[in-house]
GUDOVEX-569575 format. One line per 3 residues: number of its first residue (from 1); their letters; for each residue x, y, z of N, C-alpha, C. Coordinates in Angstrom, 2 decimals, decimal comma. Each point is the difference from the previous one (the first is absolute). Example, Ala and Ser with C-alpha at 12.3 -4.5 7.8 and 13.67 -1.06 7.14 Angstrom:
BEGIN
1) AS) 13,19:-5,69:7,80:-0,89:1,19:0,00:0,90:1,20:0,00 | -0,35:1,05:-0,72:0,82:1,19:0,06:-0,77:1,09:0,73
***
This chain:
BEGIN
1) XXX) 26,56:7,89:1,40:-1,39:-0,35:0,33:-0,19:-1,51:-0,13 | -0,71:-0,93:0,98:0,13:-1,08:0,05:-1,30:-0,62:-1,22 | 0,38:-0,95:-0,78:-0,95:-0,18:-0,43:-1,21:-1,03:0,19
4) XXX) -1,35:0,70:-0,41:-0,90:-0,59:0,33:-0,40:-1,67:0,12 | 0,75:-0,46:-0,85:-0,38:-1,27:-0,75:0,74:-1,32:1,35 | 1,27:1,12:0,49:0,64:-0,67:1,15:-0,59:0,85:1,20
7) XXX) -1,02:0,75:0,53:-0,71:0,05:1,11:-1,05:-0,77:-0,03 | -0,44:-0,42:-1,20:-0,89:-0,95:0,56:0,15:-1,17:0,23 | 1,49:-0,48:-0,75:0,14:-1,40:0,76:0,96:0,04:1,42
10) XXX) -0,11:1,08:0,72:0,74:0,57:1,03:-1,26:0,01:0,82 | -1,27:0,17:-0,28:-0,80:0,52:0,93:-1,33:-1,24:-0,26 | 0,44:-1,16:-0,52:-1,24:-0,54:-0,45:-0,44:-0,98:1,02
13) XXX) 0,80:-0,27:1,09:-0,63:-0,61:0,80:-0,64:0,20:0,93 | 0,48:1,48:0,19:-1,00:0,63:1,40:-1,15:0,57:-0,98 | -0,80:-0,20:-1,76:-1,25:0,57:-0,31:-0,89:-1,34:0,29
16) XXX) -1,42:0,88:0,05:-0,96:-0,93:-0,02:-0,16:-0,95:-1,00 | -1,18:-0,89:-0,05:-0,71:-0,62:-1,28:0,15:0,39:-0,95 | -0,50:1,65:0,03:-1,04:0,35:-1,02:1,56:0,97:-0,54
19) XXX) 0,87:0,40:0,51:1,14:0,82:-0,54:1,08:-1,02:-0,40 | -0,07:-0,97:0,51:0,70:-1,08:-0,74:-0,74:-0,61:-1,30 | -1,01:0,20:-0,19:-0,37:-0,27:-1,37:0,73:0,75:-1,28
22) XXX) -0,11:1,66:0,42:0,19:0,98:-0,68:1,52:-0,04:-0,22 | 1,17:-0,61:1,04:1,24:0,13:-0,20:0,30:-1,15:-1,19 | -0,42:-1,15:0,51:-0,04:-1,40:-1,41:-0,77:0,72:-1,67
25) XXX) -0,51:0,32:0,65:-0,67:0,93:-1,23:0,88:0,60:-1,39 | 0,59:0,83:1,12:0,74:0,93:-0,65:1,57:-0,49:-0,37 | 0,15:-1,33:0,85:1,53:-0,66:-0,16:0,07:-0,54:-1,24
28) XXX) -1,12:-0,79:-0,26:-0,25:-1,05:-0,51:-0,81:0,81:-1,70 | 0,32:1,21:0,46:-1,11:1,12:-1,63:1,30:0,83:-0,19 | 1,37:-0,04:-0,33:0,57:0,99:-0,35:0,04:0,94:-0,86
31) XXX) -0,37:1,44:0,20:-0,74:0,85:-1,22:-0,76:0,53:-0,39 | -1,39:-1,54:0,80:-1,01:0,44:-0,07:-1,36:1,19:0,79 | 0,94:-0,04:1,51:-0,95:1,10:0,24:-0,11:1,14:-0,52
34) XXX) 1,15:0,39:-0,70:0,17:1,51:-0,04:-1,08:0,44:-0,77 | -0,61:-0,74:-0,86:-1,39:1,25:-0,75:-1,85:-0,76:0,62 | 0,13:-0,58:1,44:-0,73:-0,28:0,32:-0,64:1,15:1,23
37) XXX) -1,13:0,30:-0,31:-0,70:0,79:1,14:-0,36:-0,61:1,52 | 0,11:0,40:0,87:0,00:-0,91:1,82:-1,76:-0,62:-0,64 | -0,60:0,41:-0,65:-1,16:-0,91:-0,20:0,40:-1,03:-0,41
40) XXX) 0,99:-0,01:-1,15:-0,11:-1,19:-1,04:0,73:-0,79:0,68 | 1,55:0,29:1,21:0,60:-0,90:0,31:-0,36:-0,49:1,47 | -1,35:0,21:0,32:-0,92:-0,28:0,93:-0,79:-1,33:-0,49
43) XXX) -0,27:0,37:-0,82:-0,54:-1,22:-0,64:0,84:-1,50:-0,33 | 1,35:0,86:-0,53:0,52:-0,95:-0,25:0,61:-1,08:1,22 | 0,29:0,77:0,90:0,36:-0,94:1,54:-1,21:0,27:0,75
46) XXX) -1,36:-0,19:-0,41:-1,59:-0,45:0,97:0,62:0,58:1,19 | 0,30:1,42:-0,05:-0,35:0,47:1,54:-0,02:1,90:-0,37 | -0,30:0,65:1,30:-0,96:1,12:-0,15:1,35:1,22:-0,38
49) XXX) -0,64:1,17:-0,27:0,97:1,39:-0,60:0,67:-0,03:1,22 | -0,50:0,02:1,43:0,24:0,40:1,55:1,53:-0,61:0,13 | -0,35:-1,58:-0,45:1,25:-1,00:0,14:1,03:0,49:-0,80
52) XXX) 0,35:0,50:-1,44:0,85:0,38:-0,78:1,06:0,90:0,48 | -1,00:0,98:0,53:0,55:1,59:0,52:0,70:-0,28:1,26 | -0,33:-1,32:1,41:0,42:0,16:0,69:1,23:-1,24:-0,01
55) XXX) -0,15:-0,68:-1,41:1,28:-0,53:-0,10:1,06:0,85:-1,10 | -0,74:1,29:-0,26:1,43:0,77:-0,51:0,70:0,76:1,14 | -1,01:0,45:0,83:0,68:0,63:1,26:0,89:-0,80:0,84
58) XXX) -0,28:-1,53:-0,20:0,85:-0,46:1,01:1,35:-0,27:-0,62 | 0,17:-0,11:-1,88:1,14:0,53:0,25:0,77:0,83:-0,36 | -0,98:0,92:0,52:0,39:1,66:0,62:0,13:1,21:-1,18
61) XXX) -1,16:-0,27:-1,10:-0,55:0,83:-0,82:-1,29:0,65:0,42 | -0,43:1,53:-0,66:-1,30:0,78:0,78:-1,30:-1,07:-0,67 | 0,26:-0,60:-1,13:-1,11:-0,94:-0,22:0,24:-0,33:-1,20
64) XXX) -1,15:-0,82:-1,16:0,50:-0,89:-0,88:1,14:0,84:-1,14 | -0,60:1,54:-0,27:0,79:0,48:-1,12:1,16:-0,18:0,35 | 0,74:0,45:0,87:1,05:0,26:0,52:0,76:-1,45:-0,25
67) XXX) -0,67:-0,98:0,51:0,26:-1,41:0,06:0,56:-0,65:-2,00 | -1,22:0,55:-0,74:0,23:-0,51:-1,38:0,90:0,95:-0,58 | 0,40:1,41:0,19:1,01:0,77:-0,21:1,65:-0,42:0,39
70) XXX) -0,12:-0,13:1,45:1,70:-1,15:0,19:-0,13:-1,29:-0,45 | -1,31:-0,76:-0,35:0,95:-1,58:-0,80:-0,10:0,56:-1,31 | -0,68:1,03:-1,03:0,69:0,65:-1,21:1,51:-0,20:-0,10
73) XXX) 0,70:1,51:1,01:0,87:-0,20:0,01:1,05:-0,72:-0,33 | -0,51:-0,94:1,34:1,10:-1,40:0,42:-0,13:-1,09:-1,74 | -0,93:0,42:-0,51:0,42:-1,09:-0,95:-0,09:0,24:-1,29
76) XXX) 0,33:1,81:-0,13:0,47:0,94:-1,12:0,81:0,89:0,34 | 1,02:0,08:0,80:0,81:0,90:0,49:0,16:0,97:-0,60 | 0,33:-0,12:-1,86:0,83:0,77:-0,74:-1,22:0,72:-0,71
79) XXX) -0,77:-1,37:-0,79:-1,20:0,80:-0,97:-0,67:0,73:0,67 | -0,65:1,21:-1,16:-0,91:0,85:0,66:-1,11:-0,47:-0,93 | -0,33:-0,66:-1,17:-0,73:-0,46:-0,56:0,34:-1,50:-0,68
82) XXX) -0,76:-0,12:-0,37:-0,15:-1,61:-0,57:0,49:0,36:-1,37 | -0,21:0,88:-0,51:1,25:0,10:-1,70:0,36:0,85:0,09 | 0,12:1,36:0,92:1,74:0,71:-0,18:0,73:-0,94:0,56
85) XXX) 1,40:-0,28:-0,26:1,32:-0,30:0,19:1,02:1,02:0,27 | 0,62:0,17:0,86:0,88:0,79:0,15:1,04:1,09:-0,89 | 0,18:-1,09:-1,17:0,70:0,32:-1,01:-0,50:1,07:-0,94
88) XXX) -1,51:0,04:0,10:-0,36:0,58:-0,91:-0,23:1,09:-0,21 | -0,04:0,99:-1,21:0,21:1,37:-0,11:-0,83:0,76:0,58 | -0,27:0,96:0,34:-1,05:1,24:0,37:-1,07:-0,19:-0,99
91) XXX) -0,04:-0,14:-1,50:-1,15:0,05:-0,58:-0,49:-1,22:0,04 | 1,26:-1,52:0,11:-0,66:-0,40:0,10:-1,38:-0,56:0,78 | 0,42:0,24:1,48:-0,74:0,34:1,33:-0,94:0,36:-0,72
94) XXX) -0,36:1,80:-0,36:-1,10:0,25:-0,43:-0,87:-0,65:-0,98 | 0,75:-0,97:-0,84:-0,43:-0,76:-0,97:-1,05:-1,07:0,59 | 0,55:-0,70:1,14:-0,45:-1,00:0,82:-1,07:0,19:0,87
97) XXX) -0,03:1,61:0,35:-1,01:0,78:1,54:-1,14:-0,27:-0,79 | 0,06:0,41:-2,09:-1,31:0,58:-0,45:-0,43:-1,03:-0,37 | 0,34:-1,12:-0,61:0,01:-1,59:-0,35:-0,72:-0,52:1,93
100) XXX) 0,33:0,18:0,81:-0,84:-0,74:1,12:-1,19:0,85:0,16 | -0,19:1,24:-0,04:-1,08:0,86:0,03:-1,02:-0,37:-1,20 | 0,33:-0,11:-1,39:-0,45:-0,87:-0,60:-1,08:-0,87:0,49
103) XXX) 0,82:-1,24:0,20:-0,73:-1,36:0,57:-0,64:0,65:0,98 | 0,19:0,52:0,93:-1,15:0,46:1,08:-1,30:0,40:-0,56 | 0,15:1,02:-0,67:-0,91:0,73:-0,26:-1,27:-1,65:-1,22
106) XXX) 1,09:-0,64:-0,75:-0,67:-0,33:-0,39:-1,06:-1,51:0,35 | 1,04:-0,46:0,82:-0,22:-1,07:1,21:-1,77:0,79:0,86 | 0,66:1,29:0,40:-1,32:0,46:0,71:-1,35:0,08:-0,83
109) XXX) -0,11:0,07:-1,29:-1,11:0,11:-1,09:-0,53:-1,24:0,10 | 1,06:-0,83:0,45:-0,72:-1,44:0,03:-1,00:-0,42:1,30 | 0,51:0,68:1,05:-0,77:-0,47:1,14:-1,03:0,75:0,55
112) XXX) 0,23:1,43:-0,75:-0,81:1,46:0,87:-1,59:-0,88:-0,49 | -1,09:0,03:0,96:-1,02:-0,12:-0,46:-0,54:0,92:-0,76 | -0,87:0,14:-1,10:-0,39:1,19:-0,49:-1,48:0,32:0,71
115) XXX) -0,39:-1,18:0,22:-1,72:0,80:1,47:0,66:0,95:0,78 | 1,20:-0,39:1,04:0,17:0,74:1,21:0,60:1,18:-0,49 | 0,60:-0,41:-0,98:0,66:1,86:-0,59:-1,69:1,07:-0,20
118) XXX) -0,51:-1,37:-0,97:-1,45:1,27:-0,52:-0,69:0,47:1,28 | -0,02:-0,86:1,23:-0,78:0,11:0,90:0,74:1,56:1,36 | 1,58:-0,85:-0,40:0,71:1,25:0,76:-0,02:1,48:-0,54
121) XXX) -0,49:0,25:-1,05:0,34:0,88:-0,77:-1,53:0,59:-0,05 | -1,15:-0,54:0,49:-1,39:0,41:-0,37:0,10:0,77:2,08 | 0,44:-0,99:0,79:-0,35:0,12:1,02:0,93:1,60:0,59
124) XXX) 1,15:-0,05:-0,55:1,24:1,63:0,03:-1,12:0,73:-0,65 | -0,57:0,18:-1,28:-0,41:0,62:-0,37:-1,21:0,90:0,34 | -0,57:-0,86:0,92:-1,74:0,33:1,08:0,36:0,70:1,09
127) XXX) 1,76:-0,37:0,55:0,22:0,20:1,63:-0,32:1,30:0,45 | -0,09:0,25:1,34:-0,37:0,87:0,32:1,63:0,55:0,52 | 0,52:-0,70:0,38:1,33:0,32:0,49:0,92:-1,11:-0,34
130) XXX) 1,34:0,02:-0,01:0,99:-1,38:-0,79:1,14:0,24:1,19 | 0,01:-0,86:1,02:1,55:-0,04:-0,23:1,35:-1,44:-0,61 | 0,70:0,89:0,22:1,45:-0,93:-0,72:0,91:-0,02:1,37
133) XXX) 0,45:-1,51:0,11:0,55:-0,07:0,82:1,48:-1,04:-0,47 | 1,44:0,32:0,52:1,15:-0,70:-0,40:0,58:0,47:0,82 | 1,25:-0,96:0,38:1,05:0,39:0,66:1,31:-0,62:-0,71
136) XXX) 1,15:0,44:0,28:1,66:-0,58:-0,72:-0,72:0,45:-1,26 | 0,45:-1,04:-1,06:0,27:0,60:-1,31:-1,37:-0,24:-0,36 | -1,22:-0,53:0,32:-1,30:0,24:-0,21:-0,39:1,65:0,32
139) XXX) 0,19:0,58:0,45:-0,22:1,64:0,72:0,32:0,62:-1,37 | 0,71:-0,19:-1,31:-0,53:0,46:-0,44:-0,69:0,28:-1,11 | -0,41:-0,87:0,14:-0,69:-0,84:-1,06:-1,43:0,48:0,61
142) XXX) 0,09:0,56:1,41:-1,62:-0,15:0,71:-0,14:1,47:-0,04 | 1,52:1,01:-0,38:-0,59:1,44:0,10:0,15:0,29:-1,33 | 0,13:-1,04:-1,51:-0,21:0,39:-1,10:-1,62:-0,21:-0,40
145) XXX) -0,54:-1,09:0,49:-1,20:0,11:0,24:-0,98:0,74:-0,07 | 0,19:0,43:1,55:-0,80:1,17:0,43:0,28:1,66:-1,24 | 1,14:0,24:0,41:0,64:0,78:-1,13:-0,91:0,37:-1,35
148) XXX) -0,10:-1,26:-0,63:-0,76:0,22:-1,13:-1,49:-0,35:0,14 | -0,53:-0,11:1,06:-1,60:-0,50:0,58:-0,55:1,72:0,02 | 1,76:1,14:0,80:-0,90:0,96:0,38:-0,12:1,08:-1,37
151) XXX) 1,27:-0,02:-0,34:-0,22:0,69:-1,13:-1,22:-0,02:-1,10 | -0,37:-1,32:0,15:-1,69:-0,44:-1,14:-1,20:0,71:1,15 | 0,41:0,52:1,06:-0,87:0,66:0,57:-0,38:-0,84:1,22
154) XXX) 0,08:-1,33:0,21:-0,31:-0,75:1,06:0,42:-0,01:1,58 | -0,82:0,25:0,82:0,51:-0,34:1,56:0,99:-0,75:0,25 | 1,57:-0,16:-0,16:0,55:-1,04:0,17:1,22:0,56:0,64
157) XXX) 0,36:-1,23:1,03:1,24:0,62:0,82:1,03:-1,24:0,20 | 1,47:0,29:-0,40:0,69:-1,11:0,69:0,61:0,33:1,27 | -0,15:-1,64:0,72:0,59:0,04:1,05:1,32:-0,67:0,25
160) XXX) 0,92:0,50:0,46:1,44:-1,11:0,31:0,68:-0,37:0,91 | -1,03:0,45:1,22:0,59:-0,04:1,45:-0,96:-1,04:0,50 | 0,50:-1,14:0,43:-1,17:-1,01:0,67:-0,52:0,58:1,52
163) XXX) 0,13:1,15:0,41:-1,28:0,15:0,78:-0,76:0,70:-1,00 | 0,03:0,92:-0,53:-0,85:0,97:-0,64:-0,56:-0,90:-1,06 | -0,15:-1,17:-0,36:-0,23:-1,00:-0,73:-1,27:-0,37:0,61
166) XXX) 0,13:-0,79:1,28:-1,06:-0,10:1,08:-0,85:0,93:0,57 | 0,26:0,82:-0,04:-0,69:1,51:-0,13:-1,23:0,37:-0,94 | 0,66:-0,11:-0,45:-0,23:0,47:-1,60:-1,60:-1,07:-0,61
169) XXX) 1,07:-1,22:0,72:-1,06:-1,74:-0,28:-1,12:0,27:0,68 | 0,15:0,38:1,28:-1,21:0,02:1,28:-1,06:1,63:-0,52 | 0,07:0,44:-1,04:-0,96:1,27:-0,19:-0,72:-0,60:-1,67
172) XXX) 0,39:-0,84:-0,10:-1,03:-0,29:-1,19:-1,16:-0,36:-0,06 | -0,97:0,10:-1,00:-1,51:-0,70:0,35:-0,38:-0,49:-1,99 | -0,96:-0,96:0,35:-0,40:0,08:-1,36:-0,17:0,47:-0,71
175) XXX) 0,39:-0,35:-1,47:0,09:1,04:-0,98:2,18:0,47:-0,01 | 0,12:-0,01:0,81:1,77:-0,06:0,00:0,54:-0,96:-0,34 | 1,30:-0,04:-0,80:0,95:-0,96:-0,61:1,38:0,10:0,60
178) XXX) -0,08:-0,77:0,46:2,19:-0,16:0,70:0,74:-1,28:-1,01 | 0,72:0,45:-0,51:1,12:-0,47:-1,53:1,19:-0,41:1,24 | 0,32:-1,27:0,34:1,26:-0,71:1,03:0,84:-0,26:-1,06
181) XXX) 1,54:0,44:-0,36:0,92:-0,80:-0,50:0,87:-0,38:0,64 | 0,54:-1,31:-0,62:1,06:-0,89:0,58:0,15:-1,02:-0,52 | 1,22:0,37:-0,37:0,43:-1,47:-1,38:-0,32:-0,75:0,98
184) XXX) 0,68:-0,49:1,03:-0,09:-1,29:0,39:-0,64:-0,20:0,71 | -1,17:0,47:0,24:-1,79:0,27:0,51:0,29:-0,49:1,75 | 1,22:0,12:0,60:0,11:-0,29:1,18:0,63:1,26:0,68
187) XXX) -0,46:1,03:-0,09:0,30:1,52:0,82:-0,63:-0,22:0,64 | -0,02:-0,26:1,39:-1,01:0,00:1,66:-0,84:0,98:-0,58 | 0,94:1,65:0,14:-0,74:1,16:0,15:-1,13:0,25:-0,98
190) XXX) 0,56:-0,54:-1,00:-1,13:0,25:-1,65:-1,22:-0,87:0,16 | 0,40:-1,39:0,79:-1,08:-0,81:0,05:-0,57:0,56:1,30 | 0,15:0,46:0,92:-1,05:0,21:1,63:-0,57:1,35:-1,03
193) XXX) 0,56:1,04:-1,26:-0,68:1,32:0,30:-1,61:-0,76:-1,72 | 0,94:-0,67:-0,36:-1,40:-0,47:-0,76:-1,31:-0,85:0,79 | 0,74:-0,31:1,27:-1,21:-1,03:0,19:-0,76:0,82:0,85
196) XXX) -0,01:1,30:0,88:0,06:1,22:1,18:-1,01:0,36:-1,29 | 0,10:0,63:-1,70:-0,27:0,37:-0,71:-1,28:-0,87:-0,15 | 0,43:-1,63:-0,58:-1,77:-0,75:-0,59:-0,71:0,27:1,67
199) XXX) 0,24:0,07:1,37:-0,55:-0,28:0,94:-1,02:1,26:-0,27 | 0,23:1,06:-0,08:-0,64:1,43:-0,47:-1,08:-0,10:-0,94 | 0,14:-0,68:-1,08:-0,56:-0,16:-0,83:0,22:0,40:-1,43
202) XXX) 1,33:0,38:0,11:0,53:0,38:-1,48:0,63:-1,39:-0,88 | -0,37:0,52:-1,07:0,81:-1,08:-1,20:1,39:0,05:0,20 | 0,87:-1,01:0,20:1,09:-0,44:-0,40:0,63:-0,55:-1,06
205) XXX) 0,94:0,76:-0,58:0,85:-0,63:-0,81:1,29:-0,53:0,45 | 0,34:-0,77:-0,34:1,82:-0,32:-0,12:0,32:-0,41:-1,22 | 1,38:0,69:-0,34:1,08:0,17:-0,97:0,86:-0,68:0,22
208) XXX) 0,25:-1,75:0,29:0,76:-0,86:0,20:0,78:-0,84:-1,37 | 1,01:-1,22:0,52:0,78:-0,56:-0,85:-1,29:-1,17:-0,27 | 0,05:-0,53:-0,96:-1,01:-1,12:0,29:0,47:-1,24:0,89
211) XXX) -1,24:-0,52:0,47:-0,13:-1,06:0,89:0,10:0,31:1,21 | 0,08:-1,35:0,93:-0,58:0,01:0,97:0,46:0,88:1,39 | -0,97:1,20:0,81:1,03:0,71:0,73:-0,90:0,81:1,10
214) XXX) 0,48:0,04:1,08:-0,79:0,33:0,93:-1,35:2,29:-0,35 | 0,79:0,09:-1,18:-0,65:0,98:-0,12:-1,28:-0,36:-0,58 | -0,14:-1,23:-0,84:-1,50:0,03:-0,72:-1,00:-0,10:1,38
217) XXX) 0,44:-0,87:1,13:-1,25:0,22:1,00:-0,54:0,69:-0,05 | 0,17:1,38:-0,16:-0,95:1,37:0,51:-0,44:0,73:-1,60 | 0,59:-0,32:-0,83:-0,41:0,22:-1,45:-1,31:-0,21:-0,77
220) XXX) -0,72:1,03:-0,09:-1,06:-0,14:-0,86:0,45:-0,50:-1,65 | 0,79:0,54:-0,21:0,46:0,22:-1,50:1,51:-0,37:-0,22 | 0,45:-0,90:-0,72:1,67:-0,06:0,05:0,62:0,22:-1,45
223) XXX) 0,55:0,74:-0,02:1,16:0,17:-1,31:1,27:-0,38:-0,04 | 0,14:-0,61:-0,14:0,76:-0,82:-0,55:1,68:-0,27:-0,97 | 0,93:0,20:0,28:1,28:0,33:-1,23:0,73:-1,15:0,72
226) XXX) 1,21:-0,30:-0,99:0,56:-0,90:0,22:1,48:0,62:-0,31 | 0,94:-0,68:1,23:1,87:0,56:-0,61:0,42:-1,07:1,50 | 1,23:-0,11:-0,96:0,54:-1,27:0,86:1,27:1,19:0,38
229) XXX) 0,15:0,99:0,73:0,61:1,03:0,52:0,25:-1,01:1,74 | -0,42:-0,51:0,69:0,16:-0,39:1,40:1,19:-0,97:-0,15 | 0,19:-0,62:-1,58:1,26:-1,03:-0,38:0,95:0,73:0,48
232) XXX) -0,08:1,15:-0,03:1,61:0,55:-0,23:0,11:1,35:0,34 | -0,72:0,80:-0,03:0,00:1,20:0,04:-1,46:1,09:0,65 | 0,04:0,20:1,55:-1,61:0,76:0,15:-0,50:0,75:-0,14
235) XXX) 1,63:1,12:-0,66:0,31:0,95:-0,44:-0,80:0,46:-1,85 | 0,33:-1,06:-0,35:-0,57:0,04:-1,84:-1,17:0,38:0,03 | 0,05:0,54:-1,25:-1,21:1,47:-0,81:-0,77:-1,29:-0,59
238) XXX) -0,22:-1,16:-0,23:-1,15:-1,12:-0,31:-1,34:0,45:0,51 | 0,01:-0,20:1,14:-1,05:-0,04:0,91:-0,77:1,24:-0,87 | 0,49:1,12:0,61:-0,34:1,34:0,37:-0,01:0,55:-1,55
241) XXX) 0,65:-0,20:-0,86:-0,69:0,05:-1,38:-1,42:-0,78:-0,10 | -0,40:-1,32:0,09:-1,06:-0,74:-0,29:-0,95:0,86:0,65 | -0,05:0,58:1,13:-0,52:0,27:1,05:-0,31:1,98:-0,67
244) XXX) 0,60:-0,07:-0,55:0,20:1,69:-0,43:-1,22:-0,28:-1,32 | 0,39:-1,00:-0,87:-0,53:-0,29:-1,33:-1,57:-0,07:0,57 | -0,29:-0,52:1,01:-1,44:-0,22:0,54:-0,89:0,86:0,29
247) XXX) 0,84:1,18:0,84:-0,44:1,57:0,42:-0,05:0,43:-1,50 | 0,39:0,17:-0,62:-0,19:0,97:-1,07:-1,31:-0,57:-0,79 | -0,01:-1,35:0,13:-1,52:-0,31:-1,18:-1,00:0,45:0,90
250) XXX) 0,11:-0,28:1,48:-0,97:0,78:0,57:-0,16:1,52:-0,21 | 1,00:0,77:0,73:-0,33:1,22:-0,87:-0,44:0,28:-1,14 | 0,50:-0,88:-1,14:-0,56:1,02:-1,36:-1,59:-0,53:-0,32
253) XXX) -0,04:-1,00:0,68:-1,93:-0,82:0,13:-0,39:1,19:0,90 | -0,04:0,19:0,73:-0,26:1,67:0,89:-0,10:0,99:-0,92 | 1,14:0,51:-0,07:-0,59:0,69:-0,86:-0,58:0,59:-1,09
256) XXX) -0,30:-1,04:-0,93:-0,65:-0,31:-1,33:-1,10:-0,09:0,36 | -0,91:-0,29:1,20:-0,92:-0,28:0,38:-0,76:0,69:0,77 | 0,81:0,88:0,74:-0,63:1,39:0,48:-0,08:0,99:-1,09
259) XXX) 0,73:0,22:-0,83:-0,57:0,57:-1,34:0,35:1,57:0,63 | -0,22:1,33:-0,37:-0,05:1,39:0,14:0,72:-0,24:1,59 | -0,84:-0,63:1,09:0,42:0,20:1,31:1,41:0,68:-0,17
262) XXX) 0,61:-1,82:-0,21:1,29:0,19:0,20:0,99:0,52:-0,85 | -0,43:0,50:-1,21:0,04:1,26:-1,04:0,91:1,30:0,96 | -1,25:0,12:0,68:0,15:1,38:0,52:0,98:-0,34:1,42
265) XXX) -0,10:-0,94:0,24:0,97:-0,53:1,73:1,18:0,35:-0,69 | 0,32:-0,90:-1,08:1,09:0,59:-0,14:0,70:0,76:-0,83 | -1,30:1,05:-0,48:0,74:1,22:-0,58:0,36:0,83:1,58
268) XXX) -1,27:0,06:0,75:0,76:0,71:1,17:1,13:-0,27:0,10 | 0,20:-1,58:0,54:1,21:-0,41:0,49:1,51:0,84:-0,99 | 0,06:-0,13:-1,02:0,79:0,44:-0,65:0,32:1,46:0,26
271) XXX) -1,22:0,88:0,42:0,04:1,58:-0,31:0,30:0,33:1,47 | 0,11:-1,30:1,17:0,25:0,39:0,79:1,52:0,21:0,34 | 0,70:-0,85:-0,92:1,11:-0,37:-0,01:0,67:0,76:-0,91
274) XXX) -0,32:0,97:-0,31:0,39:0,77:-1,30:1,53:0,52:0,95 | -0,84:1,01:0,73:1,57:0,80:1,25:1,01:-0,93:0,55 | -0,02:-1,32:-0,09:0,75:-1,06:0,40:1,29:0,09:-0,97
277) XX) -0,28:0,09:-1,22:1,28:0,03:-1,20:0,18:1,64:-0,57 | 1,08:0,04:-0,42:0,62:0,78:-0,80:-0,54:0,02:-1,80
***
C-alpha cells in the first residue's frame, strides 16, 4: 500500500490553494493530526470540512477517517498502543488496557459538564419517546442505552442502520429525545439523523470525545468524555467505557426518580424474563 505521506507529495501539484494548505499542514505537523477532528484541523489550515474530505479523496481515501487511520499506520506500523510494547506479557497488556481506561474515565470527570449531564438527564427523563443512535463500535453503546431506558419502563429504541436512523429522525416531534454517539463526532450518518431529529423538534443529545466536531452543530446538549484511543487504536474500550460510565448515571438518575414507576417496569421486566433461564 503506497503511503500517504508520499501521495501527497506525488499529487501536490495538480491540488488547489485550499488542499495545498492542508498537505503543508500535515507535512510540516508530524503526528499531529491523528487526534484532531476535520473541525479542529479545519481550523487549523483556515479552510472548510468540504475541502478536507475532498483532499482525502484525492488521495484516494472514502474521506478524512480513513485518511487519519493510514497516516496512524504509516507512522506506527508495529504499536497498537502508546504503552503496550510488544514484549510485554498478557497481564501485562491487561495491566496497561485498565491503567488507560483509568485516565479516561478520569480525564472525562474533568471535562463532562455537570449542567448538560443534569439537563440531559431531566430532559430523558420527561421524553415522550428516546432514541439512541450509533454505528461501528458506537452501536453499542447506542443499544446498551436504549436497553436499559426500556427496561426502567421508558419508550426507547436503538437504531444501527443509517437509513432506519433517518427514519426513525424524520417521525419525531417535541417532547422526543435522539442520544447521537460518536467518539469522533464526525459520523455523516449520526450527524444528518440528529439534525433531520432537532429539525422536528426533538431534543438532541450527543455522546462525543471532547472538542471541536462537526456533531455539536445539531446538538442541543453535549456530553462529553475524553480517550486519546484515535492515537493508536479505534478499536480500544476507552471511548466506549467513558461513554458506558455516562449511560449508567443516567439510568440510575431515572430511575431513583421515577420512584415505584420504575419499581414495577422492572419487576415486570424481570418476570418477563423468568422463561428465558433455567
Amino acid at each position: 500500500m503506497e503511503r500517504p505521506s508520499l501521495k501527497i507529495k506525488v499529487l501536490y501539484n495538480e491540488m488547489g490553494r485550499a488542499e495545498k494548505k492542508i498537505a503543508d499542514w500535515i507535512i510540516a505537523n508530524p503526528g499531529k493530526l491523528i487526534p484532531l477532528s476535520i473541525s479542529e484541523l479545519a481550523d487549523e489550515c483556515h479552510c472548510s470540512e468540504a475541502t478536507i474530505v475532498r483532499f482525502a479523496r484525492r488521495l484516494g481515501f472514502e474521506g478524512y477517517q480513513a485518511l487519519k487511520i493510514s497516516l496512524a499506520r504509516e507512522e506506527n506500523p508495529r504499536d497498537v498502543s502508546e504503552s503496550i510494547k510488544p514484549e510485554d506479557s498478557c497481564y501485562e497488556v491487561f495491566e496497561k488496557v485498565c491503567n488507560d481506561i483509568y485516565c479516561s474515565l478520569e480525564r472525562t470527570k474533568k471535562v463532562l459538564s455537570q449542567e448538560s449531564l443534569a439537563l440531559a438527564a431531566e430532559k430523558i427523563l420527561h421524553a415522550n419517546k428516546i432514541i439512541t443512535l450509533g454505528l461501528g463500535n458506537s452501536a453499542s453503546v447506542a443499544v446498551d442505552m436504549s436497553h436499559k431506558f426500556l427496561r426502567a419502563g421508558c419508550n426507547a429504541v436503538a437504531y444501527t442502520d443509517n437509513h432506519m436512523q433517518a427514519i426513525a429522525a424524520s417521525h419525531l416531534s417535541s417532547g422526543d429525545v435522539a442520544v447521537g454517539i460518536s467518539h469522533s463526532g464526525s459520523s455523516k450518518d449520526i450527524v444528518d439523523a440528529l439534525r433531520i431529529a432537532k429539525e422536528r423538534g426533538a431534543v438532541t443529545i450527543c455522546l462525543t470525545n471532547h472538542g471541536k466536531s462537526p456533531i455539536l452543530k445539531y446538538s442541543d446538549i453535549v456530553l462529553s468524555t475524553v480517550s486519546d484511543e484515535t492515537k493508536y487504536s479505534i478499536l480500544a474500550l476507552n471511548s466506549r467505557i467513558a461513554q458506558l460510565a455516562i449511560v449508567d448515571s443516567l439510568y440510575f438518575y431515572m430511575i431513583f426518580r421515577m420512584g415505584e414507576e420504575a419499581t414495577r417496569a422492572i419487576a415486570d421486566t424481570e418476570k418477563a424474563l423468568l422463561t428465558k433461564k433455567y
